[in-house]
C-alpha positions in Angstrom: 0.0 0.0 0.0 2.9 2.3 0.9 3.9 2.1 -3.1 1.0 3.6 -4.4 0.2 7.5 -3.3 -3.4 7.2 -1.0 -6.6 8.5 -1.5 -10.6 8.0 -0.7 -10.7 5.3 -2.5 -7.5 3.5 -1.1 -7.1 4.8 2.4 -9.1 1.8 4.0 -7.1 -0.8 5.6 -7.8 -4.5 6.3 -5.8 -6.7 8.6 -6.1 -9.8 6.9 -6.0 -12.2 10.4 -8.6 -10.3 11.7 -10.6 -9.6 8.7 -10.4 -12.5 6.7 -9.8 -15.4 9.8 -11.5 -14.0 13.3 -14.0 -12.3 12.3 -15.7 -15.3 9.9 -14.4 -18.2 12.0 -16.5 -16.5 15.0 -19.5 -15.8 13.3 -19.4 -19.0 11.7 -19.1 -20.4 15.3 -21.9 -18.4 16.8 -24.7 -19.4 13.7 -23.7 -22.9 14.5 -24.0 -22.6 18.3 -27.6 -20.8 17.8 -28.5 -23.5 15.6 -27.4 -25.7 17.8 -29.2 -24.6 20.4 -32.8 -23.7 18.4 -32.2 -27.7 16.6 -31.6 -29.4 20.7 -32.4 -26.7 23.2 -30.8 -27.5 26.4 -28.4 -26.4 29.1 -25.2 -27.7 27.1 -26.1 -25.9 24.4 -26.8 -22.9 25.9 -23.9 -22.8 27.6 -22.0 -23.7 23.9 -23.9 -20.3 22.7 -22.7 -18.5 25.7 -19.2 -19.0 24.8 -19.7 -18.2 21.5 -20.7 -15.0 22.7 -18.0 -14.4 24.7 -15.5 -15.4 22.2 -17.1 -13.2 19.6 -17.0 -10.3 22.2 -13.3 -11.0 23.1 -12.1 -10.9 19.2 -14.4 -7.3 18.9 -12.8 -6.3 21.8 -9.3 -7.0 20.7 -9.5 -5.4 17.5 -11.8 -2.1 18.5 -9.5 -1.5 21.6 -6.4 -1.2 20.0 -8.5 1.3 17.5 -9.7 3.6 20.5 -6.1 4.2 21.8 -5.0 5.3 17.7 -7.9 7.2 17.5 -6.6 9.1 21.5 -2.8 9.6 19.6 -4.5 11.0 16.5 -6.6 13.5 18.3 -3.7 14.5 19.9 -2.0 14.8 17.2 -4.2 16.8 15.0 -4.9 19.3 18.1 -1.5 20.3 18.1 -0.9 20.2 14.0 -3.8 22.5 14.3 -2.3 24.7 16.8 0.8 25.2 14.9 -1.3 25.9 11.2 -4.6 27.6 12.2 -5.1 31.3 12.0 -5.8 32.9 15.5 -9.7 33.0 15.2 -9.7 29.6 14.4 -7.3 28.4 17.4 -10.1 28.5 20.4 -12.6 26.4 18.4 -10.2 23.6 17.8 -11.6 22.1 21.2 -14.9 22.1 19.4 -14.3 19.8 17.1 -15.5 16.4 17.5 -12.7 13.6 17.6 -14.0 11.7 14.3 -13.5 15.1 12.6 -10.0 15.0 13.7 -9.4 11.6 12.8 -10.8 12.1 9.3 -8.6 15.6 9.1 -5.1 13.7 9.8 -5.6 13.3 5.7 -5.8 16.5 4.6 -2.7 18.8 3.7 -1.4 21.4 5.8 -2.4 24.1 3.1 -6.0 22.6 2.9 -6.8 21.9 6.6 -7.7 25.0 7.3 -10.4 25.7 4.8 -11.8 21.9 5.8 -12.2 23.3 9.4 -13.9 26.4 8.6 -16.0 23.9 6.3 -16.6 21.5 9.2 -16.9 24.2 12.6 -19.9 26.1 9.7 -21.1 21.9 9.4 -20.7 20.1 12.3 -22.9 17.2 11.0 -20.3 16.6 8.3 -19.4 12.9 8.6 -16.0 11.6 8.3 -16.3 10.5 4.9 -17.7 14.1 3.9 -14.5 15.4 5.3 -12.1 12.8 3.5 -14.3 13.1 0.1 -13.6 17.1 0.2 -9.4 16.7 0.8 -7.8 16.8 -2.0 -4.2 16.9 -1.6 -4.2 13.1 0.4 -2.0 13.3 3.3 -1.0 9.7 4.2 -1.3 7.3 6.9 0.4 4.1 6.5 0.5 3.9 10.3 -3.1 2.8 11.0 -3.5 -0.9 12.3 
């Protein structure tokens, strides 16, 4: 992926053991267990279903946590890239904007960011994939797990 320059239409990223193994094998699993359980109802299989359940949860768990601390460093990030490229009146709403606008404005360049904020503080229902349709000049991030 790092070969070809990013973009909208590339910027996605699959981990293929969690993607293409964990996430199938467990929901294979847990249609099974409830099928299981609907065909011979019954404490065993209830209890099967229940650890289905838990082992679904666990591998959800594992990938979104992991996801929630990026999503912390980006914010942080883009708070103090902001900082440094903002104009003054922009600088005190930075706070105001919501931390899946700052993940989606990691992408844009440092000479488009600003217009995307003023676009985004005037919208503040603008959805992450708004903001990342409107950036033009694609600022990687190869980094994401």
């Amino acid at each position: 992926m790092a070969d070809q320059p990013q973009s909208f239409a590339n910027h996605t990223r699959f981990h293929p053991p969690y993607h293409f193994f964990t996430v199938p094998a467990t929901l294979v699993y847990l249609i099974w267990t409830v099928q299981r359980l609907v065909a011979n109802p019954g404490a065993d299989t209830a209890y099967a279903l229940v650890g289905a359940l838990a082992i679904f949860g666990a591998g959800s768990v594992a990938r979104l946590s992991p996801l929630r601390a990026q999503d912390r460093l980006i914010r942080l990030e883009e708070r103090l890239r902001l900082a440094r490229l903002l104009p003054a009146d922009l600088q005190p709403k930075i706070e105001t904007l919501r931390p899946s606008h700052l993940v989606a404005l990691r992408f844009a360049s440092d000479a488009e960011v600003e217009g995307l904020v003023r676009k985004v503080l005037a919208n503040p229902a603008m959805t992450t994939k708004e903001i990342k349709q409107q950036i033009r000049d694609w600022r990687p991030d190869h980094f994401r797990v």
